[in-house]
C-alpha positions in Angstrom: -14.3 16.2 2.6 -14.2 15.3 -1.2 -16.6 12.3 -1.8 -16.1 12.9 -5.9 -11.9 12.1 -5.2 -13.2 9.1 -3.0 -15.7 8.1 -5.4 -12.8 8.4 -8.3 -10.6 6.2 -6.2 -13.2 3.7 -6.0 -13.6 3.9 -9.6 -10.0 3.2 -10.0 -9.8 -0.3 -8.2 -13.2 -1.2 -10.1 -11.4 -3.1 -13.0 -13.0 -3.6 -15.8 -13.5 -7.3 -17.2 -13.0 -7.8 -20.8 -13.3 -11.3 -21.4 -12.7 -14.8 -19.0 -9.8 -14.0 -16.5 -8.6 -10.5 -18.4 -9.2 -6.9 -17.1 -8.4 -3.6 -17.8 -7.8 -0.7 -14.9 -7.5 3.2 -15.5 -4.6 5.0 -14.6 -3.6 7.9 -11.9 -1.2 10.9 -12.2 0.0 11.2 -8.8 2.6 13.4 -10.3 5.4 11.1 -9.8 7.4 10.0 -12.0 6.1 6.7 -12.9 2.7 4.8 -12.5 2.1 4.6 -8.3 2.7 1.2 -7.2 -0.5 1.0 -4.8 -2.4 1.1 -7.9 -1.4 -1.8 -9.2 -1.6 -3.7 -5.7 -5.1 -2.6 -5.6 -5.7 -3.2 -9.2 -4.2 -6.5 -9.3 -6.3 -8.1 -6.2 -9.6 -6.5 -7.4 -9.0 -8.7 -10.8 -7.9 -11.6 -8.9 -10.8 -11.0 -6.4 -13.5 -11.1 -9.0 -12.4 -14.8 -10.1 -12.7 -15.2 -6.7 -16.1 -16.8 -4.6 -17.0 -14.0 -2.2 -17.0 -16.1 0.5 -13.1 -16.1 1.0 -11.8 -12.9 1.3 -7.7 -11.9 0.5 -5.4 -12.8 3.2 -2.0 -12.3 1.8 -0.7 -10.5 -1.7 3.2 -10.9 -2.9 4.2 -8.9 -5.8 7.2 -7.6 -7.6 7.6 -4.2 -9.7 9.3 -5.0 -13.0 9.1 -2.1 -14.6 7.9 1.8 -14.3 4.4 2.3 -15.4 3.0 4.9 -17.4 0.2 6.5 -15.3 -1.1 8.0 -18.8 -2.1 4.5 -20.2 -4.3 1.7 -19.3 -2.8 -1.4 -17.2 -3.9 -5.0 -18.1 -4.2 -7.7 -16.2 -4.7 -11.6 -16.5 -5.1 -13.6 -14.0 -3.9 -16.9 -13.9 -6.4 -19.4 -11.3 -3.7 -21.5 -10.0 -5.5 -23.3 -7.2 -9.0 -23.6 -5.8 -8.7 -25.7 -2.8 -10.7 -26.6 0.0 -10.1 -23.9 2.2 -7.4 -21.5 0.3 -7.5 -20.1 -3.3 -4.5 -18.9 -5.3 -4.5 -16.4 -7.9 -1.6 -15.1 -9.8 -1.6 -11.9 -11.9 -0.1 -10.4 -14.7 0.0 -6.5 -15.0 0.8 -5.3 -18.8 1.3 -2.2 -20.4 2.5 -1.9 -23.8 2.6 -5.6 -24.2 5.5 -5.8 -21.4 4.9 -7.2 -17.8 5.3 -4.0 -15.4 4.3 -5.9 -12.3 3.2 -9.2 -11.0 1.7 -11.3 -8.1 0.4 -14.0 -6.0 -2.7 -13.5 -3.9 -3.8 -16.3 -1.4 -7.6 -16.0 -0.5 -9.1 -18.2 2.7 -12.5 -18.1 4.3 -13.4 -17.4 7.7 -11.9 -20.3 10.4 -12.0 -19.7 14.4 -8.4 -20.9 15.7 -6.0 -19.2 18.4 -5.0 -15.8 18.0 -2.5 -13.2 19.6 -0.8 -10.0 18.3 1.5 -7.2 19.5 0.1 -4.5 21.6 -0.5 -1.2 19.8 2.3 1.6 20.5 0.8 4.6 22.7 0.8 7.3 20.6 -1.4 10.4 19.9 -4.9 10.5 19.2 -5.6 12.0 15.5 -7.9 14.3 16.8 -5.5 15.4 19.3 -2.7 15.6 16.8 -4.8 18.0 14.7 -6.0 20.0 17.5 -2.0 20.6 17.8 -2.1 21.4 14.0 0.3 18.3 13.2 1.4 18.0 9.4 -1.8 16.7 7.7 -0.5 15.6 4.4 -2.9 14.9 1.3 -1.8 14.7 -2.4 -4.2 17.5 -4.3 -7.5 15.9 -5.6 -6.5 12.6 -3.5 -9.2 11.3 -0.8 -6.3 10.0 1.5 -4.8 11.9 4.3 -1.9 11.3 6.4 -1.7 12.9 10.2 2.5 13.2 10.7 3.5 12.1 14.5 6.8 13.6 14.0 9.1 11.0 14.4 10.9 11.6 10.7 13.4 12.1 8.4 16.1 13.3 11.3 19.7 12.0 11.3 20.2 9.8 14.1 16.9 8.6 14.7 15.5 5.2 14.5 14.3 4.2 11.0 11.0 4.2 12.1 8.3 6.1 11.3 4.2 6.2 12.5 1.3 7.9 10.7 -2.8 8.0 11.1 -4.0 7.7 7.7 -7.7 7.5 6.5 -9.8 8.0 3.1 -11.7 11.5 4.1 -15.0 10.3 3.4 -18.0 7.8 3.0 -17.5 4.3 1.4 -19.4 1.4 0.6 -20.0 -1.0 3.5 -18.2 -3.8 1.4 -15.2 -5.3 3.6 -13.7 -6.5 -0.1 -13.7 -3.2 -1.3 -11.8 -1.7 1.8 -8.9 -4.7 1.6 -8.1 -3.4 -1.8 -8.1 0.2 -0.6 -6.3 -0.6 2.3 -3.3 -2.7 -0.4 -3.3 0.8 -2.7 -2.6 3.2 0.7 0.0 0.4 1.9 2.6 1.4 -0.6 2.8 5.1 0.6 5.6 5.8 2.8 6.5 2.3 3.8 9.9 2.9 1.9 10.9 6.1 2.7 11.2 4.4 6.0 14.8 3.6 5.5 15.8 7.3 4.8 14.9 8.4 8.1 17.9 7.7 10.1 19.8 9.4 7.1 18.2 12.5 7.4 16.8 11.9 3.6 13.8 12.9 2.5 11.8 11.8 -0.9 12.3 13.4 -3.7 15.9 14.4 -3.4 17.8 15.1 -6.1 20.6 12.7 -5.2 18.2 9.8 -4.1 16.8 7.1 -6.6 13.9 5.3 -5.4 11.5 2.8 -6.7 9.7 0.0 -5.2 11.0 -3.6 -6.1 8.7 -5.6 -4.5 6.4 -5.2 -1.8 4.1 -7.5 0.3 0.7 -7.5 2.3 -1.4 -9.8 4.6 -4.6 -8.9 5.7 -5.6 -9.9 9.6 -8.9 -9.0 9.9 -11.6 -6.7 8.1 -11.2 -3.1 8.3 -12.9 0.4 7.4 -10.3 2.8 5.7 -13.0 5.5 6.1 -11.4 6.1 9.9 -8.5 6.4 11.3 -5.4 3.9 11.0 -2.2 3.6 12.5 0.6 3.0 10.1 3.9 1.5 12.5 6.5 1.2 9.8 10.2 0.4 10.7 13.1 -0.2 8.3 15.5 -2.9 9.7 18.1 -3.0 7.0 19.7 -0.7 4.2 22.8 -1.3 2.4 23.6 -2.3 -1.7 21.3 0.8 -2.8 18.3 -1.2 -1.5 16.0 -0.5 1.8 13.4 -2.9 3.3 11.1 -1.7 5.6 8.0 -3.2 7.9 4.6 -1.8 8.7 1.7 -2.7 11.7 -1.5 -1.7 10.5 -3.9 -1.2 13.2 -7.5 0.6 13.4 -8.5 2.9 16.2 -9.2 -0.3 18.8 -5.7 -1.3 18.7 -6.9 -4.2 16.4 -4.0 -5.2 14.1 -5.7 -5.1 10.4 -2.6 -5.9 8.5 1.0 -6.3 7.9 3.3 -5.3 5.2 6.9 -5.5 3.7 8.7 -3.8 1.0 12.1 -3.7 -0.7 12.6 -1.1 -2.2 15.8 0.5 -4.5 17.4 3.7 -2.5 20.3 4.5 -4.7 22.1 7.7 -3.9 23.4 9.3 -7.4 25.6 11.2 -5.4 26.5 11.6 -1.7 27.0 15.1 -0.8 29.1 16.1 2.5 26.0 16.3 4.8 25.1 12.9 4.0 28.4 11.3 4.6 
Protein backbone atom coordinates (compact mmCIF):
# COMPACT_ATOMS: atom_id res chain seq x y z
CA UNK A 1 0.00 0.00 0.00
CA UNK A 2 1.22 3.62 -0.82
CA UNK A 3 -1.55 6.09 0.29
CA UNK A 4 1.10 9.21 -0.59
CA UNK A 5 1.13 7.74 -4.61
CA UNK A 6 -2.79 7.60 -4.18
CA UNK A 7 -3.02 10.74 -2.51
CA UNK A 8 -0.60 12.30 -5.44
CA UNK A 9 -2.96 10.83 -7.98
CA UNK A 10 -5.80 12.52 -6.42
CA UNK A 11 -3.89 15.63 -6.43
CA UNK A 12 -3.41 15.18 -10.11
CA UNK A 13 -7.17 15.11 -11.31
CA UNK A 14 -7.73 18.10 -8.63
CA UNK A 15 -7.38 20.92 -11.40
CA UNK A 16 -6.84 24.02 -10.40
CA UNK A 17 -9.26 26.93 -11.46
CA UNK A 18 -7.76 30.07 -12.51
CA UNK A 19 -10.50 32.20 -13.59
CA UNK A 20 -14.43 31.52 -15.05
CA UNK A 21 -14.33 28.26 -17.07
CA UNK A 22 -10.24 27.99 -17.21
CA UNK A 23 -8.01 25.46 -15.22
CA UNK A 24 -4.73 24.43 -15.00
CA UNK A 25 -3.61 20.47 -14.11
CA UNK A 26 -0.04 19.23 -13.18
CA UNK A 27 1.73 16.84 -15.12
CA UNK A 28 3.00 12.94 -14.66
CA UNK A 29 6.21 11.23 -15.84
CA UNK A 30 5.08 7.85 -16.47
CA UNK A 31 8.19 7.45 -18.28
CA UNK A 32 6.72 7.23 -21.68
CA UNK A 33 7.44 9.03 -24.21
CA UNK A 34 4.81 11.64 -24.26
CA UNK A 35 2.23 13.02 -21.69
CA UNK A 36 -0.12 9.74 -20.67
CA UNK A 37 -3.41 10.14 -22.21
CA UNK A 38 -5.52 9.08 -18.98
CA UNK A 39 -4.34 12.21 -17.62
CA UNK A 40 -5.89 14.32 -19.71
CA UNK A 41 -9.27 12.23 -19.80
CA UNK A 42 -9.22 12.58 -16.12
CA UNK A 43 -8.06 16.07 -16.19
CA UNK A 44 -10.46 17.23 -18.76
CA UNK A 45 -13.76 15.87 -16.96
CA UNK A 46 -12.64 17.10 -13.49
CA UNK A 47 -12.64 20.80 -15.22
CA UNK A 48 -15.67 20.17 -17.08
CA UNK A 49 -17.16 18.61 -13.81
CA UNK A 50 -16.62 21.62 -11.72
CA UNK A 51 -18.91 23.83 -14.14
CA UNK A 52 -21.02 21.21 -13.55
CA UNK A 53 -24.16 21.09 -10.72
CA UNK A 54 -23.22 18.08 -8.51
CA UNK A 55 -26.37 16.66 -8.91
CA UNK A 56 -25.74 15.13 -12.52
CA UNK A 57 -22.85 13.15 -12.59
CA UNK A 58 -20.64 12.23 -16.11
CA UNK A 59 -22.21 9.67 -18.24
CA UNK A 60 -20.32 9.68 -21.34
CA UNK A 61 -16.76 11.48 -22.44
CA UNK A 62 -15.53 11.65 -26.34
CA UNK A 63 -12.14 12.89 -26.89
CA UNK A 64 -9.50 13.02 -29.48
CA UNK A 65 -5.50 13.21 -28.96
CA UNK A 66 -4.07 15.94 -31.25
CA UNK A 67 -0.89 16.01 -30.28
CA UNK A 68 1.94 14.38 -27.79
CA UNK A 69 2.04 16.08 -24.50
CA UNK A 70 4.89 17.12 -22.49
CA UNK A 71 4.47 15.44 -19.15
CA UNK A 72 7.14 18.10 -17.80
CA UNK A 73 4.73 21.10 -18.31
CA UNK A 74 1.47 22.22 -17.06
CA UNK A 75 -1.88 21.36 -19.32
CA UNK A 76 -4.63 24.00 -19.66
CA UNK A 77 -7.95 23.61 -20.05
CA UNK A 78 -11.09 25.70 -20.98
CA UNK A 79 -14.13 24.55 -20.97
CA UNK A 80 -16.64 25.65 -23.27
CA UNK A 81 -20.56 25.20 -21.47
CA UNK A 82 -22.32 24.22 -24.53
CA UNK A 83 -25.76 23.14 -23.12
CA UNK A 84 -27.47 23.10 -19.81
CA UNK A 85 -30.66 21.36 -20.41
CA UNK A 86 -33.30 19.93 -18.46
CA UNK A 87 -32.02 16.65 -17.82
CA UNK A 88 -28.48 16.54 -19.76
CA UNK A 89 -25.51 18.96 -19.65
CA UNK A 90 -22.81 19.35 -22.28
CA UNK A 91 -19.44 20.44 -21.72
CA UNK A 92 -16.67 20.66 -24.21
CA UNK A 93 -12.98 21.02 -23.41
CA UNK A 94 -9.93 22.34 -24.59
CA UNK A 95 -6.50 20.84 -23.42
CA UNK A 96 -3.41 23.37 -24.22
CA UNK A 97 0.07 23.26 -23.84
CA UNK A 98 2.34 25.73 -25.33
CA UNK A 99 -0.51 27.60 -26.65
CA UNK A 100 -1.39 24.52 -29.12
CA UNK A 101 -4.50 22.25 -28.60
CA UNK A 102 -2.94 18.62 -27.51
CA UNK A 103 -6.38 17.17 -26.86
CA UNK A 104 -10.03 17.79 -26.78
CA UNK A 105 -13.58 16.58 -25.73
CA UNK A 106 -17.21 16.43 -25.18
CA UNK A 107 -18.53 15.27 -21.87
CA UNK A 108 -22.41 14.69 -21.56
CA UNK A 109 -23.54 14.79 -17.73
CA UNK A 110 -27.34 13.44 -16.68
CA UNK A 111 -28.88 13.00 -13.34
CA UNK A 112 -30.22 10.07 -11.75
CA UNK A 113 -33.59 8.62 -13.83
CA UNK A 114 -35.16 4.95 -13.06
CA UNK A 115 -35.96 3.34 -16.58
CA UNK A 116 -35.33 -0.41 -17.89
CA UNK A 117 -32.11 -1.82 -17.72
CA UNK A 118 -30.14 -5.01 -18.96
CA UNK A 119 -26.43 -5.76 -19.56
CA UNK A 120 -24.17 -8.63 -20.58
CA UNK A 121 -23.29 -11.23 -18.03
CA UNK A 122 -19.77 -11.03 -16.61
CA UNK A 123 -17.17 -13.61 -18.11
CA UNK A 124 -16.15 -16.34 -15.37
CA UNK A 125 -12.85 -15.76 -14.78
CA UNK A 126 -10.48 -15.91 -11.70
CA UNK A 127 -10.81 -14.34 -8.54
CA UNK A 128 -7.87 -11.64 -7.85
CA UNK A 129 -7.23 -13.10 -4.75
CA UNK A 130 -6.97 -16.41 -6.27
CA UNK A 131 -4.86 -15.14 -9.11
CA UNK A 132 -2.28 -13.81 -6.58
CA UNK A 133 -2.40 -16.75 -4.42
CA UNK A 134 -1.09 -18.42 -7.85
CA UNK A 135 1.51 -15.49 -8.04
CA UNK A 136 -0.13 -14.15 -11.41
CA UNK A 137 1.83 -11.00 -13.03
CA UNK A 138 0.87 -8.10 -10.78
CA UNK A 139 1.88 -5.14 -12.74
CA UNK A 140 2.35 -1.58 -11.16
CA UNK A 141 4.31 1.36 -12.75
CA UNK A 142 6.95 2.42 -9.80
CA UNK A 143 5.56 5.19 -7.45
CA UNK A 144 2.00 4.58 -9.23
CA UNK A 145 -1.15 3.62 -6.81
CA UNK A 146 -2.65 1.38 -9.67
CA UNK A 147 -2.15 -2.20 -10.02
CA UNK A 148 -3.02 -4.56 -12.70
CA UNK A 149 -3.57 -8.58 -11.84
CA UNK A 150 -2.58 -10.34 -15.56
CA UNK A 151 -5.13 -13.47 -16.39
CA UNK A 152 -2.83 -14.57 -18.95
CA UNK A 153 -4.62 -14.45 -21.93
CA UNK A 154 -1.87 -12.07 -23.91
CA UNK A 155 0.35 -11.03 -26.38
CA UNK A 156 0.51 -14.75 -28.09
CA UNK A 157 0.25 -15.21 -31.84
CA UNK A 158 -2.89 -16.79 -32.75
CA UNK A 159 -4.95 -15.84 -30.00
CA UNK A 160 -8.01 -13.79 -29.92
CA UNK A 161 -7.32 -9.98 -29.60
CA UNK A 162 -8.75 -10.04 -26.35
CA UNK A 163 -7.30 -9.39 -23.29
CA UNK A 164 -8.88 -9.27 -19.34
CA UNK A 165 -7.19 -7.71 -16.26
CA UNK A 166 -8.33 -6.89 -12.44
CA UNK A 167 -7.18 -3.52 -11.80
CA UNK A 168 -7.54 -1.40 -8.61
CA UNK A 169 -5.94 1.88 -6.96
CA UNK A 170 -4.04 -0.02 -3.85
CA UNK A 171 -5.47 2.06 -1.27
CA UNK A 172 -8.05 4.41 0.63
CA UNK A 173 -10.07 7.12 -1.24
CA UNK A 174 -12.48 9.64 -0.58
CA UNK A 175 -16.03 8.39 -0.46
CA UNK A 176 -16.96 10.83 -3.46
CA UNK A 177 -18.53 8.77 -6.44
CA UNK A 178 -17.29 12.06 -8.77
CA UNK A 179 -13.94 11.65 -7.77
CA UNK A 180 -13.88 7.81 -8.61
CA UNK A 181 -15.49 8.47 -12.34
CA UNK A 182 -12.60 10.55 -13.08
CA UNK A 183 -10.16 7.97 -11.64
CA UNK A 184 -11.81 5.34 -13.29
CA UNK A 185 -11.56 7.71 -17.12
CA UNK A 186 -7.44 8.16 -16.24
CA UNK A 187 -7.03 4.00 -15.55
CA UNK A 188 -9.30 3.48 -18.82
CA UNK A 189 -6.60 4.37 -21.20
CA UNK A 190 -4.10 1.69 -19.97
CA UNK A 191 -3.96 -1.27 -21.98
CA UNK A 192 -7.17 -0.84 -23.93
CA UNK A 193 -4.85 -0.43 -27.16
CA UNK A 194 -2.43 -2.81 -26.86
CA UNK A 195 -5.37 -4.99 -27.34
CA UNK A 196 -4.95 -5.22 -31.01
CA UNK A 197 -1.25 -6.53 -30.67
CA UNK A 198 -2.27 -9.56 -29.07
CA UNK A 199 -3.11 -11.85 -31.84
CA UNK A 200 0.27 -10.58 -33.43
CA UNK A 201 2.30 -11.64 -30.82
CA UNK A 202 3.41 -7.76 -30.20
CA UNK A 203 4.04 -6.47 -27.18
CA UNK A 204 4.38 -2.53 -26.12
CA UNK A 205 7.23 -0.94 -26.41
CA UNK A 206 8.75 -2.63 -29.40
CA UNK A 207 11.20 -1.15 -31.28
CA UNK A 208 9.39 -1.68 -34.65
CA UNK A 209 5.86 -0.66 -33.26
CA UNK A 210 4.58 3.06 -33.18
CA UNK A 211 1.80 3.62 -30.98
CA UNK A 212 -0.20 6.48 -29.81
CA UNK A 213 -3.70 6.97 -28.83
CA UNK A 214 -6.01 8.92 -31.47
CA UNK A 215 -9.04 9.08 -29.81
CA UNK A 216 -10.57 7.26 -27.21
CA UNK A 217 -14.11 7.13 -25.54
CA UNK A 218 -15.95 6.38 -22.16
CA UNK A 219 -19.48 5.97 -20.69
CA UNK A 220 -20.08 5.55 -17.31
CA UNK A 221 -23.14 2.97 -16.17
CA UNK A 222 -23.31 3.31 -12.76
CA UNK A 223 -21.14 4.59 -9.71
CA UNK A 224 -18.14 2.64 -8.79
CA UNK A 225 -15.19 2.39 -6.09
CA UNK A 226 -11.75 2.04 -7.97
CA UNK A 227 -10.32 1.32 -4.46
CA UNK A 228 -11.40 -2.64 -5.21
CA UNK A 229 -11.12 -4.82 -7.66
CA UNK A 230 -12.29 -4.31 -11.44
CA UNK A 231 -12.52 -6.36 -14.30
CA UNK A 232 -11.12 -4.86 -17.41
CA UNK A 233 -12.85 -7.14 -20.65
CA UNK A 234 -11.10 -5.43 -23.60
CA UNK A 235 -11.32 -6.96 -27.14
CA UNK A 236 -9.95 -5.46 -30.42
CA UNK A 237 -12.32 -6.15 -33.37
CA UNK A 238 -10.40 -4.54 -36.17
CA UNK A 239 -6.71 -3.58 -37.23
CA UNK A 240 -5.52 -2.66 -40.51
CA UNK A 241 -4.05 1.05 -42.12
CA UNK A 242 -1.53 1.32 -39.10
CA UNK A 243 -4.56 1.86 -36.83
CA UNK A 244 -6.16 -0.58 -34.03
CA UNK A 245 -9.54 -0.13 -32.23
CA UNK A 246 -10.27 -1.92 -29.37
CA UNK A 247 -13.40 -2.32 -26.76
CA UNK A 248 -13.43 -2.72 -22.97
CA UNK A 249 -16.40 -4.05 -20.21
CA UNK A 250 -15.78 -2.51 -17.04
CA UNK A 251 -17.29 -4.34 -14.25
CA UNK A 252 -16.71 -4.30 -10.27
CA UNK A 253 -16.53 -7.49 -8.24
CA UNK A 254 -20.60 -8.12 -8.31
CA UNK A 255 -20.56 -8.59 -11.93
CA UNK A 256 -22.09 -4.92 -12.14
CA UNK A 257 -21.07 -3.43 -15.41
CA UNK A 258 -19.54 0.26 -14.36
CA UNK A 259 -18.50 1.33 -17.74
CA UNK A 260 -17.67 0.99 -21.30
CA UNK A 261 -14.92 2.20 -23.41
CA UNK A 262 -13.42 2.51 -27.06
CA UNK A 263 -10.27 3.66 -28.44
CA UNK A 264 -8.54 4.06 -31.83
CA UNK A 265 -5.50 4.00 -31.59
CA UNK A 266 -2.24 4.45 -34.33
CA UNK A 267 -0.18 0.80 -34.43
CA UNK A 268 2.26 1.55 -37.07
CA UNK A 269 4.96 -1.01 -37.59
CA UNK A 270 8.37 0.86 -38.68
CA UNK A 271 9.45 -2.23 -39.77
CA UNK A 272 8.12 -5.86 -39.99
CA UNK A 273 10.68 -8.33 -39.10
CA UNK A 274 10.37 -12.14 -40.30
CA UNK A 275 8.67 -13.32 -37.01
CA UNK A 276 6.02 -10.94 -37.52
CA UNK A 277 5.19 -11.66 -41.10
Amino acid sequence: MNPDAVNALVDLLSVEALEEDLFRGRSQDLGLPQLFGGQVLGQALSAAGQTVAPSRRAHSLHGYFLRPGDPHRPVIYQVDRVRDGGNFTTRRVSAIQKGRHIFFCSASFHGKEESITHQPTMPEVTAPEMLASRNARLERFPGHPIEFLHLGDEAKPGLPARKRIWFRLSDALPDDPILHRYLLAYSSDFHLLTTSLVPHGLVHPDPNLKIASLDHAVWFHHDVRVNDWLLYDMDSTWAGGGRGFSRGSIYNRDGILVASSAQEGLTRMKAISPSHK
